[in-house]
KEDO-906755 format. One record per residue (C-alpha): residue in three letters; x, y, z. Coordinates in steps of 0.05 Angstrom, whole numbers, plus 5000, padded with zeros to 4 digits. Example, Ala and Ser with C-alpha at 12.3 -4.5 7.8 and 13.67 -1.06 7.14 Angstrom:
2
ALA524649105156/SER527349795143/
! end
This chain:
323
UNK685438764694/UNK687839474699/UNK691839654752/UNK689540434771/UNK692940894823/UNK691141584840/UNK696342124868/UNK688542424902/UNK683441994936/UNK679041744873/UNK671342064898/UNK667041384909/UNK662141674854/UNK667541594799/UNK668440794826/UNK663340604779/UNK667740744715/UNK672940254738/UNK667039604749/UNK670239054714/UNK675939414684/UNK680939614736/UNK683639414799/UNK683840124841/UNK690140154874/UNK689240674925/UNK691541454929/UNK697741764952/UNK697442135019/UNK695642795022/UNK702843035030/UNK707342854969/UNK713142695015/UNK709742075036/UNK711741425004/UNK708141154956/UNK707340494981/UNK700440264935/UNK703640434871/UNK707239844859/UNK704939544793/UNK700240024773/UNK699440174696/UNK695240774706/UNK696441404751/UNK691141934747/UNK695842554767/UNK694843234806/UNK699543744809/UNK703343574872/UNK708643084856/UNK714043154791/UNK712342584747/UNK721142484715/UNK725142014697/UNK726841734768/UNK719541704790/UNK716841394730/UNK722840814741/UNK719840684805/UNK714040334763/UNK716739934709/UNK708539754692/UNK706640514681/UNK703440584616/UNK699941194626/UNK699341924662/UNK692442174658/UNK692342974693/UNK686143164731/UNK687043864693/UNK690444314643/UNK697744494667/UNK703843904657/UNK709244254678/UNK710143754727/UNK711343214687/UNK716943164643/UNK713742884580/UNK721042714538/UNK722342214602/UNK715141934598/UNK715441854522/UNK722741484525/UNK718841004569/UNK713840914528/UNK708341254576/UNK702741624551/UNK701142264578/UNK693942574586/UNK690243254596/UNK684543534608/UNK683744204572/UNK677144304577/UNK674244084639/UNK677044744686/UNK675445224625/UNK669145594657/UNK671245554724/UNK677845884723/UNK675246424670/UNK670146544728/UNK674346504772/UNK679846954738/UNK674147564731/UNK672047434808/UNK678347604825/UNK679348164776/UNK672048494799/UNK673848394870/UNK680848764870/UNK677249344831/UNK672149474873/UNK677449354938/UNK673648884975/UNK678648695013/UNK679849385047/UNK673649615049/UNK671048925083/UNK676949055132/UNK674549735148/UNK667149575158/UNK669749035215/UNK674249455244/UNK668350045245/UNK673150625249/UNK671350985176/UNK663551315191/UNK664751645112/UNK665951065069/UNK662751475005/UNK667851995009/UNK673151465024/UNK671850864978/UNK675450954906/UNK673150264878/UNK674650174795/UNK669250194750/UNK670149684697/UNK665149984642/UNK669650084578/UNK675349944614/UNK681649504578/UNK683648844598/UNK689548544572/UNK689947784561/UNK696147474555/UNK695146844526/UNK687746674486/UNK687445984493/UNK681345664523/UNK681246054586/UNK682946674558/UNK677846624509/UNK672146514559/UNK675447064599/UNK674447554548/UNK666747324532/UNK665047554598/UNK669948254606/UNK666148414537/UNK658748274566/UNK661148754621/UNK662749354558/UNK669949274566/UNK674749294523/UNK679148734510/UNK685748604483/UNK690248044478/UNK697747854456/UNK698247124437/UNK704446804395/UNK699046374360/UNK692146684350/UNK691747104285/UNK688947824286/UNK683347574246/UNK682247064296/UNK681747624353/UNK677748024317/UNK672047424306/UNK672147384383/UNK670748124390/UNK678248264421/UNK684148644386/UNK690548384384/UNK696648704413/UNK702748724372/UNK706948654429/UNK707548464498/UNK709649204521/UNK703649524476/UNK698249094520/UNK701549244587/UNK702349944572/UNK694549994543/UNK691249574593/UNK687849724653/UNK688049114673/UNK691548534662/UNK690747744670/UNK695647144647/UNK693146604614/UNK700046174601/UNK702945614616/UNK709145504655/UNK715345344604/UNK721945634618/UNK720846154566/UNK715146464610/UNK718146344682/UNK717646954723/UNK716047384654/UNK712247864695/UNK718048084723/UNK720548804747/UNK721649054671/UNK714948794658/UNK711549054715/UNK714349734707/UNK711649684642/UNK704049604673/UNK699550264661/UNK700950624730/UNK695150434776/UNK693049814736/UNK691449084764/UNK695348444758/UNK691047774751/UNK694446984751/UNK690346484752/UNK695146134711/UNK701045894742/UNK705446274799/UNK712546214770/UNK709746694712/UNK710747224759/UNK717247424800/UNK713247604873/UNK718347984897/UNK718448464840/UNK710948534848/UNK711148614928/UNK715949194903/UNK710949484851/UNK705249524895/UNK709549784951/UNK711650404906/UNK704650484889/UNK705250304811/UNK700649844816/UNK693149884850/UNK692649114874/UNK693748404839/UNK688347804845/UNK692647144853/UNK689646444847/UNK697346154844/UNK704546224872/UNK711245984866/UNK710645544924/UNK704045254948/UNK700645384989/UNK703945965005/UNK707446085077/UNK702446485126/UNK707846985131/UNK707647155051/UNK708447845056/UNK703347784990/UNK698347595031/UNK698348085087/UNK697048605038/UNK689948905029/UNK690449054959/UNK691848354945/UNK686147854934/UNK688847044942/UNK687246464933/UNK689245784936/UNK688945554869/UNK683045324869/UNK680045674807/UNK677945004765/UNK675844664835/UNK668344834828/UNK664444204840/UNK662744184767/UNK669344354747/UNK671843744785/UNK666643224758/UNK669743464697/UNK676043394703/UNK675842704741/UNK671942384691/UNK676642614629/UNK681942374669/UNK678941724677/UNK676441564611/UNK683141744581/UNK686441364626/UNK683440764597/UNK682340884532/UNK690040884535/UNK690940184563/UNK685539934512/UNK689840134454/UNK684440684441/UNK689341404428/UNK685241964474/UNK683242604452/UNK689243054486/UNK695342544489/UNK701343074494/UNK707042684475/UNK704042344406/UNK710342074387/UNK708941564446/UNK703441214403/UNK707840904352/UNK711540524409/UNK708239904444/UNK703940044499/
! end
């Protein structure tokens, strides 16, 4: 029988999926630092984000056969040291699509209207003339720049275009033809979106090529007074450079589901800031979102170990090895 671990407590209601085919091993702790004493022998691990999947962990469990991630982003597993032991490794794509595009615009409508100060001055009941005071953005044919129109960027920009925005996008990939059959115009370049947009939200994931690429150039670059949106990953954006940009007043605020380190410190001088909305990413972690996720993690997971090859295996040279 399949031997299952999870790096997060499996829900009971997802139990039922392993009846007669696996032998649930248990879940790491809720600290990665913890050792991972039920592990031992396991074939399947149905990954988080929290601990680096390399080389030396994946040694630790000669059995492992399979990675199957609750999620979208793998940039915490290396996949050439999974694939040179023979491991398959999963994703879920899908399953945190309409969440985090929600999510994304929740946090780009609430730093434009400045919910966060205005909330803070209604508590502290000093300001008697807030309609004279409050200077809340009006999104109506407004531009917001994706960068990146993959799944979530997609679903960002059906929304921003039900609100009468405008919307354009620079992706290495997508055609202009394809942009244009979505309703969005494609940018030419990275510095013609960010000096267009009114708005902009990342939609990338984390590779070495796009670590920290918002950085000061690229924030300088931003349309003075515009907004900054991740809901992506935090290494795409150097924090100190954009503590300096909103300290200078380039920038009006920036909506962050995601930093570098996580969760971020209390101190964060990010988050002290009232023209900064955060988050802890939790933009996919709807309950819907989650059932989602869980169960393509699961079913992958053992389609895997039955010799069945699963819908988004990222390192598809692994197949033609035994597993």
């Amino acid at each position: 029988m399949i031997r299952l671990w999870s790096e997060r407590e499996l829900p009971a209601k997802y139990m039922h999926l392993l009846e007669g085919v696996a032998v649930y091993l248990g879940a790491g702790s809720t600290t990665p630092a913890t050792p991972l004493v039920a592990l031992s022998g396991a074939q399947a691990i149905i990954a988080s984000a929290r601990i680096r999947y390399d080389g030396a962990f994946m040694d630790q469990v000669p059995t492992l056969r399979v990675i199957s991630r609750t999620g979208i982003g793998y940039d915490n597993i290396v996949l050439a040291d999974a694939t040179r032991r023979g491991v398959a490794v999963c994703n879920a794509p899908d399953a945190p699509t309409i969440s985090t595009a929600e999510h994304a615009v929740t946090l780009m409508l609430t730093v434009a209207k400045q919910m966060r100060r205005i909330e803070a001055e209604v508590k502290r009941g000093e300001q008697q003339d807030f309609f004279t005071h409050y200077h809340g953005l009006e999104l109506y044919q407004r531009t917001l720049g994706l960068v990146g129109l993959g799944r979530i960027g997609r679903r960002v920009a059906q929304i921003a275009l039900g609100l009468e925005m405008r919307v354009m996008a620079y992706d290495l990939i997508i055609t202009a033809e394809q942009a244009a059959a979505l309703g969005v115009e494609l940018a030419p370049t990275l510095e013609t979106l960010l000096a267009g947009a009114d708005i902009v939200s990342l939609h990338l994931p984390l590779t070495p090529e796009t670590h920290r690429l918002m950085n000061a150039e690229r924030l300088a670059q931003m349309k003075p007074g515009a907004i900054l949106i991740n809901a992506a990953r935090g290494g795409l954006v150097d924090e100190t450079a954009l503590l300096q940009a909103l300290d200078r007043g380039h920038l009006q605020g920036a909506g962050l589901d995601v930093f570098d380190r996580e969760p971020p410190a209390p101190d964060h001088p990010l988050l002290q800031r009232l023209d900064v909305v955060a988050t802890p990413h939790i933009a996919g972690a709807t309950d819907a979102g989650k059932d989602r996720v869980w169960q393509a993690a699961i079913h992958q997971a053992l389609q895997v170990l039955r010799g069945e090859r699963p819908p988004h295996l990222l390192n598809p040279e692994v197949w033609s090895l035994s597993l």
